[in-house]
PATIRO-396796 format. One record per residue (C-alpha): residue number from 0; residue in one letter; x, y, z. Coordinates in steps of 0.001 Angstrom, whole numbers. Each point is the difference from the previous one (the first is absolute). Example, Ala and Ser with C-alpha at 12.3 -4.5 7.8 and 13.67 -1.06 7.14 Angstrom:
<lumgus>
nunu, kekol, px, py, pz
0, A, 12300, -4500, 7800
1, S, 1370, 3440, -660
</lumgus>
This chain:
<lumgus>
nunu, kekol, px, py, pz
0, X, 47660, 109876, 116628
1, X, 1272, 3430, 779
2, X, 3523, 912, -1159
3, X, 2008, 1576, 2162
4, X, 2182, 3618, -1213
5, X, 3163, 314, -112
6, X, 1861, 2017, 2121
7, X, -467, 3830, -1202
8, X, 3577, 606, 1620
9, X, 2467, -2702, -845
10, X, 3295, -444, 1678
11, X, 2389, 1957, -2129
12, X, 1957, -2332, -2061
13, X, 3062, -1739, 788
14, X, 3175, 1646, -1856
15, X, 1601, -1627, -2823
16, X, 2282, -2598, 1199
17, X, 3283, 871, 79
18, X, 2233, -3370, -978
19, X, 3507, -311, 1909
20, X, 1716, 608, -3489
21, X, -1394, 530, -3624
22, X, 2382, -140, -3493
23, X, 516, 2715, -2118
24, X, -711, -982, -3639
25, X, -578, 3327, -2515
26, X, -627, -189, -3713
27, X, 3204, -929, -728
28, X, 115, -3011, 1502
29, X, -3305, -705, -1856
30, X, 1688, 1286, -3303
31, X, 2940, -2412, 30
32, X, -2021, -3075, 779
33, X, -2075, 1072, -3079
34, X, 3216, 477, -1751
35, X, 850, -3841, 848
36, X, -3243, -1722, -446
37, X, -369, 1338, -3656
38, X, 3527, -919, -31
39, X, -944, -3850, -515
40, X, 3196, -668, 2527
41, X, -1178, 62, 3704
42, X, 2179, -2631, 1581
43, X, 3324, 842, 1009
44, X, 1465, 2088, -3152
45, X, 943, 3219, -1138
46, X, -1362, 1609, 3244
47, X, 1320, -1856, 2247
48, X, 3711, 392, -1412
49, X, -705, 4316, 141
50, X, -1552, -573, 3373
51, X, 3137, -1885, 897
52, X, 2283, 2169, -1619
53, X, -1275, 3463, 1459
54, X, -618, -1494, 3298
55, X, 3857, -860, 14
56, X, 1298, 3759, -1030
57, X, -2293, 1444, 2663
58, X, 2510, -1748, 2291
59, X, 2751, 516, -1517
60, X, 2769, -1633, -2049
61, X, 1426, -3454, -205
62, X, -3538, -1820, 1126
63, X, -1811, -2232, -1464
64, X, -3856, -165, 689
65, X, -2213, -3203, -360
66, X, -3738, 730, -245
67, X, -1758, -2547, 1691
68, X, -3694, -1500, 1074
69, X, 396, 1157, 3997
70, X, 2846, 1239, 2259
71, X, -427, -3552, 1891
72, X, 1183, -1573, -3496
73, X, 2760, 2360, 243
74, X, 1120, -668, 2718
75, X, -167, -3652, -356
76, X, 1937, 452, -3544
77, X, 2508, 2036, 1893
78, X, 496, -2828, 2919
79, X, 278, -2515, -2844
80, X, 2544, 1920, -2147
81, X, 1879, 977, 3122
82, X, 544, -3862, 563
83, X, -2464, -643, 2869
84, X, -1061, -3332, 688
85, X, -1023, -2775, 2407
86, X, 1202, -393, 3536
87, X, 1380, 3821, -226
88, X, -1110, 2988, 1980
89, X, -1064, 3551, -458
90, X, -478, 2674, 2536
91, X, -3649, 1793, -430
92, X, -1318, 2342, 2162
93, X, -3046, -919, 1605
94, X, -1801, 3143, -417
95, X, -1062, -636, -3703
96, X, -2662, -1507, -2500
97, X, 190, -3594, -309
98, X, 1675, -144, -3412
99, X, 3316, 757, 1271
100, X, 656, -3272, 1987
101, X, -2262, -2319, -2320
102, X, 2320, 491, -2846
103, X, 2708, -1326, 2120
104, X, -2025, -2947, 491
105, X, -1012, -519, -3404
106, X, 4038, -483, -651
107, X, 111, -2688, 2846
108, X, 1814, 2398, 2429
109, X, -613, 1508, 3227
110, X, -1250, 3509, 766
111, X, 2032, 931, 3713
112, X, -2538, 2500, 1249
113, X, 1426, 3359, 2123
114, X, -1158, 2690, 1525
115, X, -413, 3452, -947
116, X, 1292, 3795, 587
117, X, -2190, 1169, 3005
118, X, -214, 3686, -2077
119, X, -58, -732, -3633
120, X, -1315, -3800, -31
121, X, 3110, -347, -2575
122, X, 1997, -3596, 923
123, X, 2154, 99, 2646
124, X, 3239, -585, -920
125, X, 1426, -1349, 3333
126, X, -2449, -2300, -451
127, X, 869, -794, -3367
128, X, 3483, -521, 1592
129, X, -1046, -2328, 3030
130, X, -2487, -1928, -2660
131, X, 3553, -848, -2155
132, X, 1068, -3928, -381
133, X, 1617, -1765, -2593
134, X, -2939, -777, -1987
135, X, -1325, 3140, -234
136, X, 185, 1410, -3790
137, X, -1513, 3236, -616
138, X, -1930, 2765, 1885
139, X, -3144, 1880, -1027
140, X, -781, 3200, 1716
141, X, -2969, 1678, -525
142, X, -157, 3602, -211
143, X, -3295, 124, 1882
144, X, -2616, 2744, -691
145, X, 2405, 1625, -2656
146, X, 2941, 996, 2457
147, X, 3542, -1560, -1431
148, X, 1625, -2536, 2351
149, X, 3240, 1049, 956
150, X, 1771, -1896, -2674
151, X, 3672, 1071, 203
152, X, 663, -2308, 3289
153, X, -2605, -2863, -1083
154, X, 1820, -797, -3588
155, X, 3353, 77, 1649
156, X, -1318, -1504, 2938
157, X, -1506, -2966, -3197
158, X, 3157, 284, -2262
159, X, 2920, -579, 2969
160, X, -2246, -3373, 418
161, X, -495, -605, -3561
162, X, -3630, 410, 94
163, X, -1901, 1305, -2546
164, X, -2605, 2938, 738
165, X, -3189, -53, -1867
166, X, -1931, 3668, 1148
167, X, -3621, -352, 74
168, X, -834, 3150, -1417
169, X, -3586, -15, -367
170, X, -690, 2709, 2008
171, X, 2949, 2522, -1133
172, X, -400, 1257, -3385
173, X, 1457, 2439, -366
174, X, 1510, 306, 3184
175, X, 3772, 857, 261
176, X, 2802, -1060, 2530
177, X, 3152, 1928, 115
178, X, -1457, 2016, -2769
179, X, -299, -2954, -2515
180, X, -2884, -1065, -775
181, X, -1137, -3630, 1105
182, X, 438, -2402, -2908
183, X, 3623, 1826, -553
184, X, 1739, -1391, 3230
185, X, 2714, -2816, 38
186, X, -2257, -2493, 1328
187, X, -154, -2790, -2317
188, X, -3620, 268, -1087
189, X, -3343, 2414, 882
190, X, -3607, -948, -244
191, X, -2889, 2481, -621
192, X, -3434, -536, -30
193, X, -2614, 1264, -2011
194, X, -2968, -1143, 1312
195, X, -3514, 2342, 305
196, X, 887, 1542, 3374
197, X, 4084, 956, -729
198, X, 1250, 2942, -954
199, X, -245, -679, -3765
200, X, -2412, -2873, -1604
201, X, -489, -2181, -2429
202, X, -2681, -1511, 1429
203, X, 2092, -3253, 737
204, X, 3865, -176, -719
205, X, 3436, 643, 1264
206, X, 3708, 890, -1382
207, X, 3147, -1914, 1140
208, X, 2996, 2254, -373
209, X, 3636, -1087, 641
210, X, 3481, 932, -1252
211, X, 1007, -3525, -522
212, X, 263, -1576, -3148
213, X, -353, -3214, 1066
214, X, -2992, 571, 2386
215, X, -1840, 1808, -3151
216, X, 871, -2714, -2312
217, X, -897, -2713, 2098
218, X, -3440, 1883, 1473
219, X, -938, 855, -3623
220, X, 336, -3875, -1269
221, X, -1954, -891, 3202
222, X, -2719, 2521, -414
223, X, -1450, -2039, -3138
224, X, 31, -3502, 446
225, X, 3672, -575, -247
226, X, 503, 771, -2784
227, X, 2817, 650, -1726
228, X, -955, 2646, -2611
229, X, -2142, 3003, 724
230, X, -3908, -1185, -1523
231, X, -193, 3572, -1294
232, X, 3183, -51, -2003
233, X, -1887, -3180, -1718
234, X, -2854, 1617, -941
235, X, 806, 2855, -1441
236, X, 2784, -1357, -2314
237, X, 258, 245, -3008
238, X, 972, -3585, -689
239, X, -1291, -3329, 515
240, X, 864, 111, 4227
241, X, -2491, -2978, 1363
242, X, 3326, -1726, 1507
243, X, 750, 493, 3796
244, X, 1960, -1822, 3244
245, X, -1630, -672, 3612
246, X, 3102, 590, 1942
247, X, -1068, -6, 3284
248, X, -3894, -514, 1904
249, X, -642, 3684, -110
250, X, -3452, 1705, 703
251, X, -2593, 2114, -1495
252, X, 1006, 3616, 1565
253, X, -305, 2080, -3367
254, X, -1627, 2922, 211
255, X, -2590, 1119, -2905
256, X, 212, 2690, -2395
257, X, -3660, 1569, 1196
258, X, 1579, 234, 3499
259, X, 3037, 1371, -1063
260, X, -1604, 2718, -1701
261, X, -1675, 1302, 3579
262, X, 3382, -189, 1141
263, X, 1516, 1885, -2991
264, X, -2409, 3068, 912
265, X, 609, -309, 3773
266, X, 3677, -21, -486
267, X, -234, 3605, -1823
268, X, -2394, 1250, 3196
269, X, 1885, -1639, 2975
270, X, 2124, 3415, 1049
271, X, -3603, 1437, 83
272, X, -1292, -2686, 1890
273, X, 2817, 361, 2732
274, X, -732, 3771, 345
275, X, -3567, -584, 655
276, X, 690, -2733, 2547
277, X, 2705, 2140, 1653
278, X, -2680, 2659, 379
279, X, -2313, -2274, 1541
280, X, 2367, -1465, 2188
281, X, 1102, 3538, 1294
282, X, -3603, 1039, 613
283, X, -397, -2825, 2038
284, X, 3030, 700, 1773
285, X, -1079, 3154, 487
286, X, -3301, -437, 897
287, X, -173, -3237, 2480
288, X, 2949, 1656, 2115
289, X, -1347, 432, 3317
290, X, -2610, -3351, -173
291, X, 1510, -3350, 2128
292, X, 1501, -1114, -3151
293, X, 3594, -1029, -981
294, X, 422, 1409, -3519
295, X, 2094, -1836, -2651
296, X, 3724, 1287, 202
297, X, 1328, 2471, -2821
298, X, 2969, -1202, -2035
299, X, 3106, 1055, 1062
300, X, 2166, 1902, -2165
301, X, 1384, -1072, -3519
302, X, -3390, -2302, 283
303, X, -3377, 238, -1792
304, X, -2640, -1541, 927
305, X, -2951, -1462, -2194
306, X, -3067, 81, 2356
307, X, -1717, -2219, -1371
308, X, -1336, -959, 3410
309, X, -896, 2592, 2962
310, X, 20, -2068, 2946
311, X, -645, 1302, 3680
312, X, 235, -1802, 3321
313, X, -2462, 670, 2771
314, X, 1668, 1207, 3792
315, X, -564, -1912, 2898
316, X, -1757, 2726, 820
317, X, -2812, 17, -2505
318, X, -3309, -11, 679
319, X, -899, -3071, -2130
320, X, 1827, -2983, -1593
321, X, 1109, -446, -3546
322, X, -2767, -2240, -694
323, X, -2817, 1875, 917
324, X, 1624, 3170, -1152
325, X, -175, -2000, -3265
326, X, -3431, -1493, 680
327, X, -1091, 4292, 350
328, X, 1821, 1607, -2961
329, X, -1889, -2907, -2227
330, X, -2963, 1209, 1544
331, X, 402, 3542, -1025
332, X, 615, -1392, -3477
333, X, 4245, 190, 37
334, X, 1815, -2998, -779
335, X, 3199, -1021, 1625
336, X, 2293, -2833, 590
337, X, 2554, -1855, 1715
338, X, 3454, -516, -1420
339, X, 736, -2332, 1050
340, X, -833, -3119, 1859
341, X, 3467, -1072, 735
342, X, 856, -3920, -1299
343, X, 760, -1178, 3379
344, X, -3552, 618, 605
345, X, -1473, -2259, -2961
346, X, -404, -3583, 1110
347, X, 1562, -1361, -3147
348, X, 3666, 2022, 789
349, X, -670, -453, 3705
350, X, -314, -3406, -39
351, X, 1846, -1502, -2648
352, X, 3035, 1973, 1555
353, X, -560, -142, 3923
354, X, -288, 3418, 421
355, X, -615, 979, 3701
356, X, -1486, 2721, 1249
357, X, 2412, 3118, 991
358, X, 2566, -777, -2657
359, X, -1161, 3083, -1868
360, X, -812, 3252, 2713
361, X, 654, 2672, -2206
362, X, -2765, -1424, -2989
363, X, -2392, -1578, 2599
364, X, 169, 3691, 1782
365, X, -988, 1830, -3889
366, X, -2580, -2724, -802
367, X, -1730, 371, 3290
368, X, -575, 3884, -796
369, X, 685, 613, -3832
370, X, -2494, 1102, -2621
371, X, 549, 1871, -3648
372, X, -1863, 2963, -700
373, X, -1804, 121, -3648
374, X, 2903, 2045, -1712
375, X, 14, -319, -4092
376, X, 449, 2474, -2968
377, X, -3936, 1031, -537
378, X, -624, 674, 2911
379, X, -1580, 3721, 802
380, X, 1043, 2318, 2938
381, X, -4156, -838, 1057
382, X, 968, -3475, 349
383, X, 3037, 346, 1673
384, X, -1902, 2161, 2824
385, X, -2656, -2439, 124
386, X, 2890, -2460, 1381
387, X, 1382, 2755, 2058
388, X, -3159, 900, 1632
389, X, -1187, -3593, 484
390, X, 3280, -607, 1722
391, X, -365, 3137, 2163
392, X, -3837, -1191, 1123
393, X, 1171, -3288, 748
394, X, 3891, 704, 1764
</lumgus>
């Protein structure tokens, strides 16, 4: 049987994919989780306390920071502390990642969905003010993409109705609103995330910050089973400590020692980290100008904001829909994504609450056209004109 040759002139290959975002570990992240597995301690120890304490002067005085497994268990340790519980009701935006609102429901209350900013995708406070009744406890915006909500009229929008305000701040460190930084505000508590794709890792993990006592306290018991004394203070006394008390039905939200030592490292590199991202978001800026695109606001003044998300909207008059603009960029080896599917659109929250189409215009408008742009801290100027170019073909 005769073998056919292969081509003599192959296609050239394919570039390197390019993923939608990428983390930025260097040697010393890889140093300090040495440092803690030879350690013997990698549960939640000695490096998670430092990794508490230096997340908490970063922000500032008078906060307290609680390391924990996720920014969903933060958030649901801040809902708890704050006092939320069943039959109540929290405002959520609709444009945002699932978490927000389940954590409400994992309490027994009931996320009130509303609509968004048309030009930031930031909650809308007059709808925050039209979604008000008398059952409705707290408030969570969510500072989408890295841009601060504007806070000022949303907590005393939430404290003249004795509501408590709970900022999902997964996407904003270290963004800043009125010049403080987010985590310093006088909301009652903040939630970060540090999962692979945010603007600082530790692979999985979160911090809860807050200025209240009790909310710490009670967070901090709830964190670890319910119990009353920290496990760590047990084991690494120096007397007999084996006795503890299960106050409450608390949950496993700790956050290990081996993660905490990523975050240690980030933490030290996260000014970098915004420079670089600002720089990629400005090149963007600078360099999708005259395509059909809407680019993502700037912050206003007195505001920073994190980036850790570049998201553009396609004109009505593009040439091609978000989908298959999508469909082509993976094609040319660029990943992107969509940020997000709003809540209302997710047969769980659409039918469990009745949601009917047209209650949400602004976020149904965004989905419909929305996509985020790779944008992350390794990333070369090559790359970055890959995307531009790509987008230039295509628009």
């Amino acid at each position: 049987m005769k073998l056919s040759c292969p081509d003599p002139h192959p296609l050239a290959p394919k570039p390197q994919f390019m993923p939608f975002s990428l983390p930025d570990i260097g040697e010393e992240e890889i140093a300090e989780v040495l440092d803690t597995l030879r350690s013997g301690w990698i549960t939640t120890g000695p490096k998670a306390r430092r990794f508490e304490a230096e997340f908490a002067d970063y922000l500032g005085p008078g906060l307290q920071a609680l390391a924990v497994s996720s920014a969903t268990a933060g958030l649901h340790l801040a809902l708890e502390a704050a006092g939320v519980g069943p039959g109540d009701e929290v405002i959520v935006p609709t444009m945002t990642f699932t978490a927000t609102a389940e954590v409400v429901r994992y309490l027994g209350a009931n996320p009130v969905l509303v609509d968004i900013e048309p030009a930031t995708l930031n909650i809308d406070i007059e709808a925050m003010r039209a979604a008000l009744s008398p059952r409705t406890s707290a408030v969570i915006p969510v500072h989408f993409a890295g841009l601060p909500c504007d806070m000022d009229p949303i907590i005393a929008l939430a404290h003249a109705h004795g509501m408590a305000v709970i900022e999902d701040a997964a996407h904003a460190f270290p963004a800043r609103y009125g010049g403080r930084l987010i985590g310093s505000l006088d909301s009652d508590a903040t939630v970060f995330s540090f999962y692979a794709n945010k603007t600082m890792t530790t692979g999985e993990g979160g911090m809860l910050v807050t200025r209240d006592p009790s909310i710490a306290a009670r967070a901090r018991v709830m964190r670890l089973h319910g119990i009353r004394q920290d496990a760590f203070d047990r084991y690494v006394s120096d007397v007999p400590a084996w006795f503890y008390e299960v106050v409450a039905p608390g949950f496993k939200y700790n956050m290990s020692d081996v993660a905490a030592s990523i975050g240690i490292q980030q933490l030290h590199k996260i000014d970098a980290f915004l420079r670089r991202r600002t720089e990629l978001a400005w090149t963007y800026h600078e360099a999708l100008a005259d395509l059909p695109l809407d680019l993502p606001p700037a912050a206003p003044a007195g505001t920073t904001h994190a980036w850790h998300l570049y998201p553009v909207r396609l004109q009505a008059d593009a040439s091609i829909d978000r989908d298959e603009l999508i469909r082509k960029l993976y094609e040319r080896g660029i990943g992107a994504s969509v940020h997000f599917i709003p809540l209302h659109r997710h047969p769980y929250w659409h039918d469990t609450y009745g949601l009917q189409d047209g209650r949400f215009p602004h976020a149904d408008q965004a989905y419909r056209t929305i996509l985020s742009l790779p944008l992350y801290t390794r990333m070369q100027e090559a790359d970055q004109r890959r995307v531009v170019e790509a987008l230039a073909e295509l628009l």
